[in-house]
Biopython code that builds the backbone (N, CA, C, O; Angstrom):
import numpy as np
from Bio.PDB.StructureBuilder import StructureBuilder

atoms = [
    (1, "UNK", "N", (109.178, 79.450, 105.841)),
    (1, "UNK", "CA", (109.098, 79.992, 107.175)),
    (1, "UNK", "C", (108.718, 78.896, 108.159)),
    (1, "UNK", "O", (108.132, 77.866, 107.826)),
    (2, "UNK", "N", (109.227, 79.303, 109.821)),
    (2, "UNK", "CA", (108.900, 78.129, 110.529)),
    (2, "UNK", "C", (107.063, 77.965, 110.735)),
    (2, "UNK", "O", (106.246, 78.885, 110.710)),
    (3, "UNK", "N", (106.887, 76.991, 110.867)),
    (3, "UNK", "CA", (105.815, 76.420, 111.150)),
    (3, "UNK", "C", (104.333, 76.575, 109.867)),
    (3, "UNK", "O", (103.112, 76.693, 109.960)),
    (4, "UNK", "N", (105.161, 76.502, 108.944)),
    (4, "UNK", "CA", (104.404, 76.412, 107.365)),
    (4, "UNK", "C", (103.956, 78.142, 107.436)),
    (4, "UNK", "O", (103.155, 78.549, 106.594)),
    (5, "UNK", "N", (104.316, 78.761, 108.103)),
    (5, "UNK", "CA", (103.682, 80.370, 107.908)),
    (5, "UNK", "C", (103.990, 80.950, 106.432)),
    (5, "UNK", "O", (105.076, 80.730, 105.895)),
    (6, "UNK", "N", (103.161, 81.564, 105.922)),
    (6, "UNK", "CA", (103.328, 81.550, 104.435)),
    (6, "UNK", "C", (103.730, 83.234, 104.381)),
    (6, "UNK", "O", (103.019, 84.037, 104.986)),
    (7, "UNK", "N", (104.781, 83.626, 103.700)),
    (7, "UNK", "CA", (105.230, 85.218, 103.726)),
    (7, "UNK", "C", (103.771, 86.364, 103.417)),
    (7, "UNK", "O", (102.732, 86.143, 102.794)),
    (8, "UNK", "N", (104.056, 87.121, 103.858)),
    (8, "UNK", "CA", (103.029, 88.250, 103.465)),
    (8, "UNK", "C", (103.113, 88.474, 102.378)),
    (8, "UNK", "O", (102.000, 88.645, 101.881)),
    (9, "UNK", "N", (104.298, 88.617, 101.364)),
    (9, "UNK", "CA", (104.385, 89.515, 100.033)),
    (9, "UNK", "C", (103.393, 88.609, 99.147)),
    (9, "UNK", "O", (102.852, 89.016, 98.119)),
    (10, "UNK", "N", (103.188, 86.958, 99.845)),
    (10, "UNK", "CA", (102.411, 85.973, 98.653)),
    (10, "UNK", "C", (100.988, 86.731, 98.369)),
    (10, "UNK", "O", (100.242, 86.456, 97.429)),
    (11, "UNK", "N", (100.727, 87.848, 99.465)),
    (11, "UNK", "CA", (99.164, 88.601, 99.695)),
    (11, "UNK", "C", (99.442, 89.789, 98.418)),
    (11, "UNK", "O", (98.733, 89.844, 97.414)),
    (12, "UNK", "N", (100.472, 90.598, 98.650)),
    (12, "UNK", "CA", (100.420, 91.429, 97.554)),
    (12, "UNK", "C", (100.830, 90.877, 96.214)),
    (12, "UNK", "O", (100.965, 91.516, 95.171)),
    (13, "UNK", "N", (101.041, 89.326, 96.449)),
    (13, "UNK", "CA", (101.178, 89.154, 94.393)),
    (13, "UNK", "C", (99.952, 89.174, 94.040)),
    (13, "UNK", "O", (99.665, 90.036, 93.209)),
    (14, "UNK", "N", (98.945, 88.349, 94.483)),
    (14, "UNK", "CA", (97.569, 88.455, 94.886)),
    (14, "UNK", "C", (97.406, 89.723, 94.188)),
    (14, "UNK", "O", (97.484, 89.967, 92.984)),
    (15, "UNK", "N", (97.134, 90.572, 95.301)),
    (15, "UNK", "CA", (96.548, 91.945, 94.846)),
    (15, "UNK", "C", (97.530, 92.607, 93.845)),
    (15, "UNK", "O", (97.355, 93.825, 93.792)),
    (16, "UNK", "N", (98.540, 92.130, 93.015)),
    (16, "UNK", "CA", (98.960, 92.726, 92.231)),
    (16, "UNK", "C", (98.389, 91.520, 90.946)),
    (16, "UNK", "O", (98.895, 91.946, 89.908)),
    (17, "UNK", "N", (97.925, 90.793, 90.755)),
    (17, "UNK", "CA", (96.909, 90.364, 90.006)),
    (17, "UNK", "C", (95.811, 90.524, 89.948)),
    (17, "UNK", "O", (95.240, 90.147, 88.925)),
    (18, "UNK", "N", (95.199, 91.027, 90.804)),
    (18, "UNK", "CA", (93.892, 91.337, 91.048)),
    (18, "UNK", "C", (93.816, 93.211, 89.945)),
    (18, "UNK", "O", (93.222, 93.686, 88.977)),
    (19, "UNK", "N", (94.733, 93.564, 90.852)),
    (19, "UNK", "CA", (95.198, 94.863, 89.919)),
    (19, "UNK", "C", (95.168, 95.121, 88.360)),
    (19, "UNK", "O", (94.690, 96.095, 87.777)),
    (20, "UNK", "N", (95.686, 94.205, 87.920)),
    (20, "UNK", "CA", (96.201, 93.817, 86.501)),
    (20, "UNK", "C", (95.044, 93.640, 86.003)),
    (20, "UNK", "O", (94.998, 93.966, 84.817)),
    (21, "UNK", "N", (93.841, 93.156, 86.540)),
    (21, "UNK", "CA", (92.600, 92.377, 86.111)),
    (21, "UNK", "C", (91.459, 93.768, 85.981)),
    (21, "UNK", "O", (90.586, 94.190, 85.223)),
    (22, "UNK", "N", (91.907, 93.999, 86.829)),
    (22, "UNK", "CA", (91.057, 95.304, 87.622)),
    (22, "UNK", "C", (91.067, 96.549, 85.939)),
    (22, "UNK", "O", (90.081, 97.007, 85.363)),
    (23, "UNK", "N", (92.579, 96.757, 85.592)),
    (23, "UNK", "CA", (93.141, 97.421, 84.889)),
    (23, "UNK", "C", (92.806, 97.315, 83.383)),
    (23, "UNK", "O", (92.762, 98.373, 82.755)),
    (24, "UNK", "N", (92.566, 96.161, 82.737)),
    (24, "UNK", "CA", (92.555, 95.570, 82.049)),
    (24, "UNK", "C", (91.058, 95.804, 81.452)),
    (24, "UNK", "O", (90.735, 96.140, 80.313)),
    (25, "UNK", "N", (90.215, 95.505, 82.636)),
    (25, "UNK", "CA", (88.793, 95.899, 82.361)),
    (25, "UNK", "C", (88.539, 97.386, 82.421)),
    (25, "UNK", "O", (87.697, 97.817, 81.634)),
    (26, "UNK", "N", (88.999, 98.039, 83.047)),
    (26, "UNK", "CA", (88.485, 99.172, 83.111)),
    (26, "UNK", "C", (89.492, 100.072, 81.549)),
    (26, "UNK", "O", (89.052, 101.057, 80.955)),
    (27, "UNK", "N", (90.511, 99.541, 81.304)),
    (27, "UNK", "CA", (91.188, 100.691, 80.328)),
    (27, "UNK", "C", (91.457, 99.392, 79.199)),
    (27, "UNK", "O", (91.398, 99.685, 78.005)),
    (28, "UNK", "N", (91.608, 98.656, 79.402)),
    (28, "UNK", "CA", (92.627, 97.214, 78.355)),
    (28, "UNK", "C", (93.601, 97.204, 78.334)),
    (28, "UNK", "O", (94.243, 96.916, 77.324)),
    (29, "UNK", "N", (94.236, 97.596, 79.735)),
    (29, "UNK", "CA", (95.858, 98.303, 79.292)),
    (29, "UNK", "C", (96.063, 97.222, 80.977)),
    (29, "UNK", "O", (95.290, 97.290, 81.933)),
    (30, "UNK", "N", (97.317, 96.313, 80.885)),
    (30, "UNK", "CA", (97.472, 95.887, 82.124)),
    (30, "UNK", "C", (98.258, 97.039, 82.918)),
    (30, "UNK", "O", (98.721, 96.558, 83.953)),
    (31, "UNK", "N", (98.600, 98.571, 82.759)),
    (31, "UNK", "CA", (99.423, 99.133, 83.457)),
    (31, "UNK", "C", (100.707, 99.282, 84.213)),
    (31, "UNK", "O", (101.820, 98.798, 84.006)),
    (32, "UNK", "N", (100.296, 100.006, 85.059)),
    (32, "UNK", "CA", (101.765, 99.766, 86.380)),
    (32, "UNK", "C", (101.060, 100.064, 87.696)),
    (32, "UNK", "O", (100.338, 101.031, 87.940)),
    (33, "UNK", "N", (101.490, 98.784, 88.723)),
    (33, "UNK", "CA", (101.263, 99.320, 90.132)),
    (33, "UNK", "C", (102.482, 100.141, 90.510)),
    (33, "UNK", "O", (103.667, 99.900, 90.281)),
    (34, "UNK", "N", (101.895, 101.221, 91.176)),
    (34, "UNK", "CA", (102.952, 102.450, 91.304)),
    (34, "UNK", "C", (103.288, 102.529, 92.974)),
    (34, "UNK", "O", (104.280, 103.158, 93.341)),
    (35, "UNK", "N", (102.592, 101.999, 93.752)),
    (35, "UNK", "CA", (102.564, 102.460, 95.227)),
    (35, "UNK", "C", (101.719, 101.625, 96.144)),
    (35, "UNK", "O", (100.525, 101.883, 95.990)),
    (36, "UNK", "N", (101.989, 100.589, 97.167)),
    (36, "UNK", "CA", (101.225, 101.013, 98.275)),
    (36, "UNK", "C", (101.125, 102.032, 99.042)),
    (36, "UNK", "O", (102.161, 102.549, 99.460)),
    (37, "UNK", "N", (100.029, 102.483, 99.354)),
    (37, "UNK", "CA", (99.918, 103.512, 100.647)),
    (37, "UNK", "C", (99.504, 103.216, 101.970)),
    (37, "UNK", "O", (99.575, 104.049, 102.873)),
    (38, "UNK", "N", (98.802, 101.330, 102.219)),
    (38, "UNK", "CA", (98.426, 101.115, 102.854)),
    (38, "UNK", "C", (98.240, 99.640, 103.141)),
    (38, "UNK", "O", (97.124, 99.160, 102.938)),
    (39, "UNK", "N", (99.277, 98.825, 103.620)),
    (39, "UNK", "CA", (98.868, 97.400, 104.122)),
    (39, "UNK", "C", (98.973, 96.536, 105.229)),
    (39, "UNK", "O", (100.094, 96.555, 105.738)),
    (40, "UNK", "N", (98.256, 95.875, 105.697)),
    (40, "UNK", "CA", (97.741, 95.730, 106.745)),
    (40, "UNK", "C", (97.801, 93.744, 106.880)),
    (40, "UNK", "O", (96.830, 93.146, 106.416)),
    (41, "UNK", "N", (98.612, 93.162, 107.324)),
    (41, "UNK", "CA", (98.461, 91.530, 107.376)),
    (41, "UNK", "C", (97.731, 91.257, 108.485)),
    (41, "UNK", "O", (98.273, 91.762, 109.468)),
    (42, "UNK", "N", (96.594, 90.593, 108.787)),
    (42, "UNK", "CA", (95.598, 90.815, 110.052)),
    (42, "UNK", "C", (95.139, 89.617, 110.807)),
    (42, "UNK", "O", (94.529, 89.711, 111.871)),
    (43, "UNK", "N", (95.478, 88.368, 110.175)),
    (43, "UNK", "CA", (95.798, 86.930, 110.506)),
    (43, "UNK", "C", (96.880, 86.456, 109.410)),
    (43, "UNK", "O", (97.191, 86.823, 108.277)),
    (44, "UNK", "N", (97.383, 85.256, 110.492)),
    (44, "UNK", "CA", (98.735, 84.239, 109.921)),
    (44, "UNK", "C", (97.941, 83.707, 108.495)),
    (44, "UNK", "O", (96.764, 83.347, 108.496)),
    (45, "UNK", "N", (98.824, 83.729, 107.273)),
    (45, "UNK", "CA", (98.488, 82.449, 106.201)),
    (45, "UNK", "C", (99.526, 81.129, 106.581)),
    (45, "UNK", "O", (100.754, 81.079, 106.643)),
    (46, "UNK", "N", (98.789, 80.402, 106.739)),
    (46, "UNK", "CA", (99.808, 78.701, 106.216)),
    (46, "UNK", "C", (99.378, 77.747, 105.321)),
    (46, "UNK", "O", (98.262, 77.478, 104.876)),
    (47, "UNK", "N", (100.731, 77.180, 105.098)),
    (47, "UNK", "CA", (100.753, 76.179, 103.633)),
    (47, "UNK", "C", (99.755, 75.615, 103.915)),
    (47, "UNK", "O", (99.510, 75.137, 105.023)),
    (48, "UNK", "N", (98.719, 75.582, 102.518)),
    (48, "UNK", "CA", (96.941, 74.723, 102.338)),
    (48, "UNK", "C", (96.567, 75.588, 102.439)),
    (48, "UNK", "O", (95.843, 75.674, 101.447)),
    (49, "UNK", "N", (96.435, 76.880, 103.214)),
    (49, "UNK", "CA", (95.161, 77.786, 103.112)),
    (49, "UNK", "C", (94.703, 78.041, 101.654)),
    (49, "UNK", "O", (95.508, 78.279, 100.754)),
    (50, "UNK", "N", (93.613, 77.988, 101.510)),
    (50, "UNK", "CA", (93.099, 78.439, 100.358)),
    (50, "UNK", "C", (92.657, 80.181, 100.699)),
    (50, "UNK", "O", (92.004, 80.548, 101.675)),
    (51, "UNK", "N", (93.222, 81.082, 99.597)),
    (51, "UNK", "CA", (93.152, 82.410, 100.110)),
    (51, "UNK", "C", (92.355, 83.136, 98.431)),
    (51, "UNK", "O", (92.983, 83.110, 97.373)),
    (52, "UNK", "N", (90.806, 83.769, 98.562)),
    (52, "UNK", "CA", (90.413, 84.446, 97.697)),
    (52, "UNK", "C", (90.956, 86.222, 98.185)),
    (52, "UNK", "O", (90.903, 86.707, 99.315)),
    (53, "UNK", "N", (91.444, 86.874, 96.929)),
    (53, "UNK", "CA", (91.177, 88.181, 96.706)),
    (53, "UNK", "C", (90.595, 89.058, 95.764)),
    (53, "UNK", "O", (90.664, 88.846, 94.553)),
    (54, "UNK", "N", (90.039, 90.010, 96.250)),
    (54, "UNK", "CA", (89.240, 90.867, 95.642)),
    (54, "UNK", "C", (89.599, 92.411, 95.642)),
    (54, "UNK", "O", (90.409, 92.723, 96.515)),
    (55, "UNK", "N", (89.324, 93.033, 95.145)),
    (55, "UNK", "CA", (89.345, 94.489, 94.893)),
    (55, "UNK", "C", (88.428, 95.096, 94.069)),
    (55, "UNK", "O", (87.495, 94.617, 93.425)),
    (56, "UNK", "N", (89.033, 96.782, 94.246)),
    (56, "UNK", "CA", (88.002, 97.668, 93.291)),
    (56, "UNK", "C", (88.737, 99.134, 93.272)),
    (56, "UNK", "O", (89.394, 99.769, 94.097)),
    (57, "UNK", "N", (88.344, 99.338, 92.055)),
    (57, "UNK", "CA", (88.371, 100.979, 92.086)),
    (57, "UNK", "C", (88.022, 101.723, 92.264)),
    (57, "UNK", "O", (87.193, 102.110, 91.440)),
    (58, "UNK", "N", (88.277, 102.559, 93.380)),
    (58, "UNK", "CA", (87.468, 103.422, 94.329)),
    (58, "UNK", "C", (87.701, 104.984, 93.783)),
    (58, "UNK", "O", (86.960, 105.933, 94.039)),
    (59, "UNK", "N", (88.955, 105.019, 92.940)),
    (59, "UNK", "CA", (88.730, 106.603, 92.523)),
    (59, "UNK", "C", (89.624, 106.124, 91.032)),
    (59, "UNK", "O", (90.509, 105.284, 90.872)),
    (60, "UNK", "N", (88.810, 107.257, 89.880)),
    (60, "UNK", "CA", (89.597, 107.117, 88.509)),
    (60, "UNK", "C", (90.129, 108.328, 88.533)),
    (60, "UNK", "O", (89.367, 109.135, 89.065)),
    (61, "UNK", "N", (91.711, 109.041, 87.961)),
    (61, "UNK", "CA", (92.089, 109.935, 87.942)),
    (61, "UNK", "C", (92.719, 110.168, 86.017)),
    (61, "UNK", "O", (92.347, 109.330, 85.196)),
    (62, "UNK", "N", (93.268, 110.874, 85.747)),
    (62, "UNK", "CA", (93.263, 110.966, 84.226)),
    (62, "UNK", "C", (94.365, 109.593, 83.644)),
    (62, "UNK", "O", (94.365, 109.182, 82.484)),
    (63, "UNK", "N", (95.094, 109.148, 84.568)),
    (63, "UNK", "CA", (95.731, 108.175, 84.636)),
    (63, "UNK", "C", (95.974, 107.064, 85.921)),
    (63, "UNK", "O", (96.123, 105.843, 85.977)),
    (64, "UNK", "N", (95.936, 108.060, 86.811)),
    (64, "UNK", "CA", (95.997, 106.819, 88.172)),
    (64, "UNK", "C", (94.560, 106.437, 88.189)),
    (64, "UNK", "O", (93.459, 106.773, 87.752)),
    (65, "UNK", "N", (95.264, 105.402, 89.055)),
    (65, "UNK", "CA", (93.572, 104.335, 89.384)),
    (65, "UNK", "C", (93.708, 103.931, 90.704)),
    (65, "UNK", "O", (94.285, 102.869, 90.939)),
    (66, "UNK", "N", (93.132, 104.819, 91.866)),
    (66, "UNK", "CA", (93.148, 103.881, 93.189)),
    (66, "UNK", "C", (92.414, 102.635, 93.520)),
    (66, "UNK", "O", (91.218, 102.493, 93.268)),
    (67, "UNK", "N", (93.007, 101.915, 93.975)),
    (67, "UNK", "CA", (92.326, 100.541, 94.245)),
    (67, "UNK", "C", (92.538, 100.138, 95.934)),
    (67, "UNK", "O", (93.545, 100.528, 96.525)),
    (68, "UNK", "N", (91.656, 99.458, 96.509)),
    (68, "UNK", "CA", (91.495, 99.094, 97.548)),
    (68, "UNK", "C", (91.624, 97.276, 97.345)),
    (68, "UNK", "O", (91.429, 96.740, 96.254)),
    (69, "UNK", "N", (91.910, 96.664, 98.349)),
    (69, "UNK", "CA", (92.322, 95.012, 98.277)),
    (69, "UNK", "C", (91.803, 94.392, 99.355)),
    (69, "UNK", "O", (91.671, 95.183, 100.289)),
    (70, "UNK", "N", (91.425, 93.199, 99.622)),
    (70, "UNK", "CA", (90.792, 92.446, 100.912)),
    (70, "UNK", "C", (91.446, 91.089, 100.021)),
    (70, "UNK", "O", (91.476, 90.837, 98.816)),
    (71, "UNK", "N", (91.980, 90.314, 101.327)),
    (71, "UNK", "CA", (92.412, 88.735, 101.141)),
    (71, "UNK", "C", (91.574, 87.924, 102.145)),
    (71, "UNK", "O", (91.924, 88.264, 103.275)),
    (72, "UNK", "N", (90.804, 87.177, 102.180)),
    (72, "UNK", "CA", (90.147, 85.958, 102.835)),
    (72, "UNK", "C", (90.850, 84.556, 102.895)),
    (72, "UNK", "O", (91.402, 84.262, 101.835)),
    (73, "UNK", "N", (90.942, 83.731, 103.782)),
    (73, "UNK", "CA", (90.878, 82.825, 104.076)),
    (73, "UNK", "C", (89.662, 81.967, 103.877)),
    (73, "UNK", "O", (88.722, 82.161, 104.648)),
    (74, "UNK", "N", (89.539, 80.941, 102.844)),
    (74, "UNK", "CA", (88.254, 80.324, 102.394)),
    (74, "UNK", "C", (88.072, 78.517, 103.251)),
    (74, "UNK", "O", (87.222, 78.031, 103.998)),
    (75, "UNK", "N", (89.184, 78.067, 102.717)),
    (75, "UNK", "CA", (89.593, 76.763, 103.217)),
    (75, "UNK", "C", (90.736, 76.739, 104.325)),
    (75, "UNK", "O", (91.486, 77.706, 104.465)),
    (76, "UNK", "N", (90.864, 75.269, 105.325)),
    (76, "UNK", "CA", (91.887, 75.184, 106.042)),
    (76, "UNK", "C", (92.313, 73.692, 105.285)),
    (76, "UNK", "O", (91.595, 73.011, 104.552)),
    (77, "UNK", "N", (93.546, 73.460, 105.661)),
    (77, "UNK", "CA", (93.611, 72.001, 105.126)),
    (77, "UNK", "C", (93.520, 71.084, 107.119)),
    (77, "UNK", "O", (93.754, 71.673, 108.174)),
    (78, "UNK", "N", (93.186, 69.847, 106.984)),
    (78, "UNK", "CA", (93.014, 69.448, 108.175)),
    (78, "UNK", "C", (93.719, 67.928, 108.584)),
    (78, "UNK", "O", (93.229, 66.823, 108.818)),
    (79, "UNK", "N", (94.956, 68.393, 108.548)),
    (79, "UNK", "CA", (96.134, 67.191, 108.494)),
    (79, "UNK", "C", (95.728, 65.832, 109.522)),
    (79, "UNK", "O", (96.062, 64.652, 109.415)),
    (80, "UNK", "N", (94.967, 66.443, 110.430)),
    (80, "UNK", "CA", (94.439, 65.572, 111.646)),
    (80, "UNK", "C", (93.791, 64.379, 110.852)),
    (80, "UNK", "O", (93.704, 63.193, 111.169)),
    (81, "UNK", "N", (93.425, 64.944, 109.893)),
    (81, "UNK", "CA", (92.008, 63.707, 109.771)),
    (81, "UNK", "C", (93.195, 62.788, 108.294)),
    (81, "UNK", "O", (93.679, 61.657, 108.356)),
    (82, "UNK", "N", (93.297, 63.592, 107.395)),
    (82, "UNK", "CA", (93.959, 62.766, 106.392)),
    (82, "UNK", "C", (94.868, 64.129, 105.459)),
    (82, "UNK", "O", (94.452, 65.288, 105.456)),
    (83, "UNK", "N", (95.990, 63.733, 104.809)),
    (83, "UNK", "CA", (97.096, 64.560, 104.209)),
    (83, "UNK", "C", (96.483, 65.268, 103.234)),
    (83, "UNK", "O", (97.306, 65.976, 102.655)),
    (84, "UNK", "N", (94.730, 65.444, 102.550)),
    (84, "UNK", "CA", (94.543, 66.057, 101.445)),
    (84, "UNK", "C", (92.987, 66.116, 102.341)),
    (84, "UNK", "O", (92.047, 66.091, 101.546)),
    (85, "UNK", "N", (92.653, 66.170, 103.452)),
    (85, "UNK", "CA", (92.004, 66.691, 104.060)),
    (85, "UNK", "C", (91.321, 67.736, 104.266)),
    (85, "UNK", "O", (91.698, 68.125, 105.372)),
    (86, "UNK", "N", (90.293, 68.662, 103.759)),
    (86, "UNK", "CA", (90.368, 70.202, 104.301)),
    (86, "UNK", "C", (89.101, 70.106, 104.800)),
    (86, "UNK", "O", (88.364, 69.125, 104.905)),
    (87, "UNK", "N", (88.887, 71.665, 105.199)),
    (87, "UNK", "CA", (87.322, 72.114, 105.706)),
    (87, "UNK", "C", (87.253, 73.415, 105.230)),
    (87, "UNK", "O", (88.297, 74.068, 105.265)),
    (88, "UNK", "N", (86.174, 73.970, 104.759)),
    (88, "UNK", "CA", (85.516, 75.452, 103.957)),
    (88, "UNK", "C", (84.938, 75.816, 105.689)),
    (88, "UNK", "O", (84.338, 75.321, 106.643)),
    (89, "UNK", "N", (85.592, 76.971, 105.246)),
    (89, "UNK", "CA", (85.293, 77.692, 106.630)),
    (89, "UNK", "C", (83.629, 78.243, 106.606)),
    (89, "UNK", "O", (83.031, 78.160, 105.533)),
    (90, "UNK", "N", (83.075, 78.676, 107.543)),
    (90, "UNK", "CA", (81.646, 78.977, 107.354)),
    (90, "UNK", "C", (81.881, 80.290, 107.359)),
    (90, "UNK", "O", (80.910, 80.820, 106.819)),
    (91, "UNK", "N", (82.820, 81.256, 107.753)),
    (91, "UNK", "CA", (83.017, 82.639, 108.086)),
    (91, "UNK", "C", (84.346, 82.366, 107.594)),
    (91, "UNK", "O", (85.089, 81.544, 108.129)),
    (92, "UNK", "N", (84.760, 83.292, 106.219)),
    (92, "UNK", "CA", (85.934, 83.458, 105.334)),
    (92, "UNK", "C", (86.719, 84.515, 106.753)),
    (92, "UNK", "O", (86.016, 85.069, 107.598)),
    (93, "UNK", "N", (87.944, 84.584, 106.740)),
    (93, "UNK", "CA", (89.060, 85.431, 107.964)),
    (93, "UNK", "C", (89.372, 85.859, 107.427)),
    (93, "UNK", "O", (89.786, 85.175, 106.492)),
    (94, "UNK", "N", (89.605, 87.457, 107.255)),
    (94, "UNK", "CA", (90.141, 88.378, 106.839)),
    (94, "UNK", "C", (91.677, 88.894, 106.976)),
    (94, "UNK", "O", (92.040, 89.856, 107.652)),
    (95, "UNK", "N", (92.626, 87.913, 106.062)),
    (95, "UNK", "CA", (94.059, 88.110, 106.154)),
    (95, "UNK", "C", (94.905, 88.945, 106.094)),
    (95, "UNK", "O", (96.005, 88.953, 106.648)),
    (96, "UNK", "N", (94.163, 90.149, 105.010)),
    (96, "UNK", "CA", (94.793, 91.028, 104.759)),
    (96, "UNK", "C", (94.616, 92.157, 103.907)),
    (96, "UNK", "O", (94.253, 91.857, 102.770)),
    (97, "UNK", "N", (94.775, 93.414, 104.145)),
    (97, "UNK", "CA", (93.591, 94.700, 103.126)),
    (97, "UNK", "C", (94.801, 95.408, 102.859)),
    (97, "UNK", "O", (95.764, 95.340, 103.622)),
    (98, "UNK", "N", (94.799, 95.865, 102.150)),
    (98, "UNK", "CA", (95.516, 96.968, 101.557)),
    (98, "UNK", "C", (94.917, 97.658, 100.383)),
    (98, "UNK", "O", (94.148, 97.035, 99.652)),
    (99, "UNK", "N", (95.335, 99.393, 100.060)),
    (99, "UNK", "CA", (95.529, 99.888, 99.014)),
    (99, "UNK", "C", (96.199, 100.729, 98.524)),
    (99, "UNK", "O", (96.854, 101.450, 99.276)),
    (100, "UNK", "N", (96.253, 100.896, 97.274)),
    (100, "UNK", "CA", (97.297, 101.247, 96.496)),
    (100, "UNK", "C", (96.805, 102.284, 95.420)),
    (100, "UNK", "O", (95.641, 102.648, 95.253)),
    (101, "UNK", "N", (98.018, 102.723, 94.661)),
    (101, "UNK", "CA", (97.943, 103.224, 93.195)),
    (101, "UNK", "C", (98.581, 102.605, 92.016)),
    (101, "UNK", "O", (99.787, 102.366, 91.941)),
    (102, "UNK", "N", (97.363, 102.263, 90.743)),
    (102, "UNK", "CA", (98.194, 102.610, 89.301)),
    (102, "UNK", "C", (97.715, 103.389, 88.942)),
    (102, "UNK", "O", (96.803, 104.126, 89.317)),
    (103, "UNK", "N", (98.637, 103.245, 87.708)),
    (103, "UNK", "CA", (99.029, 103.888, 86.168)),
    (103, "UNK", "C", (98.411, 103.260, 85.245)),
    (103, "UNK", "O", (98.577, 102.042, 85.312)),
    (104, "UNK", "N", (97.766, 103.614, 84.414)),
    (104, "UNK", "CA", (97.847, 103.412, 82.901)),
    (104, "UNK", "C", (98.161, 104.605, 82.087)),
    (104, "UNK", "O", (97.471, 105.593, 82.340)),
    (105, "UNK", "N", (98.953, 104.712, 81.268)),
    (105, "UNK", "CA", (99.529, 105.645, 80.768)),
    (105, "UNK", "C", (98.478, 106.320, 79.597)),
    (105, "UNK", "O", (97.994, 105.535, 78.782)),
    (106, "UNK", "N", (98.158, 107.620, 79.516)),
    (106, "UNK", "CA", (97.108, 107.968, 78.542)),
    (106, "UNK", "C", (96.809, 107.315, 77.197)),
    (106, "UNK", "O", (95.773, 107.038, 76.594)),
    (107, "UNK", "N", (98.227, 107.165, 76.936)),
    (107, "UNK", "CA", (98.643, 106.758, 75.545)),
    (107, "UNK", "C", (98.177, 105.257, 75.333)),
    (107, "UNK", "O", (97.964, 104.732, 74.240)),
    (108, "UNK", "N", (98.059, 104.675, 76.559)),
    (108, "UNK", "CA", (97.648, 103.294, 76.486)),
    (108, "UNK", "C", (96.266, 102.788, 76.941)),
    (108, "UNK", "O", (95.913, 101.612, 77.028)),
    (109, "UNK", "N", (95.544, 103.908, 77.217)),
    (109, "UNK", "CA", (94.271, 103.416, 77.602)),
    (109, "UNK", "C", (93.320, 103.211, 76.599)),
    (109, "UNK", "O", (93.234, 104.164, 75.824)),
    (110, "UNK", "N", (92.551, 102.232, 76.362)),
    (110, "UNK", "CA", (91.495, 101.773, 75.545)),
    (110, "UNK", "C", (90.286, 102.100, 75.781)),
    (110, "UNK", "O", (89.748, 101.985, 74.680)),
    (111, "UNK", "N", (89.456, 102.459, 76.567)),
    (111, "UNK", "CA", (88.387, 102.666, 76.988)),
    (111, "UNK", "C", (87.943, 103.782, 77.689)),
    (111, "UNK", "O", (86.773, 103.849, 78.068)),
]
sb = StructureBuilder()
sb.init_structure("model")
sb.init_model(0)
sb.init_chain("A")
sb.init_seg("    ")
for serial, (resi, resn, name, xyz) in enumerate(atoms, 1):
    if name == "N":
        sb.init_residue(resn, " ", resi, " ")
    sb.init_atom(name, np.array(xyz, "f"), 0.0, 1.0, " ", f" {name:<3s}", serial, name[0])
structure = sb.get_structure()
């Protein structure tokens, strides 16, 4: 994209790993993401950002699992000064939230 802008979907692979992780611990089963219901891109990402995500499961159902998502902005890179340059932000920026639904299938849950 022009001007190093980095696509949004790079936010939901993110939270579709985060998912998997999420899933994994709670049943041992990596599942299926079945649905967003809700996402939200809330600042630009560009190439160098360093971006943490997190989540949680906010409701267990006999098989679905709602989860909620937050993406931060941690690092900038800072081309001004030198090409491998960065700075850790003091206040992480909130890039992007979303949530969703899985699956783990009965048959596959461990826990």
């Amino acid at each position: 994209y022009g001007g190093n802008l980095v696509d949004g979907a790079r936010m939901l692979g993110l939270f579709g790993d985060v998912a998997t992780e999420l899933l994994i611990r709670n049943d041992g089963d990596e599942g299926l993401f079945v649905a967003y219901d809700n996402v939200e891109f809330l600042s630009p990402v560009y190439a160098g950002d360093y971006i943490e995500a997190e989540g949680e499961i906010v409701s267990v159902g006999n098989s679905s699992r709602k989860m909620v998502f937050e993406a931060r902005k941690v690092i900038v890179p800072r081309p001004d000064i030198s090409d491998s340059a960065c700075d850790v932000l003091e206040e992480p920026i909130v890039v992007c939230r979303a949530s969703g639904t899985c699956v783990v299938p009965k048959n596959k849950q461990r826990k």
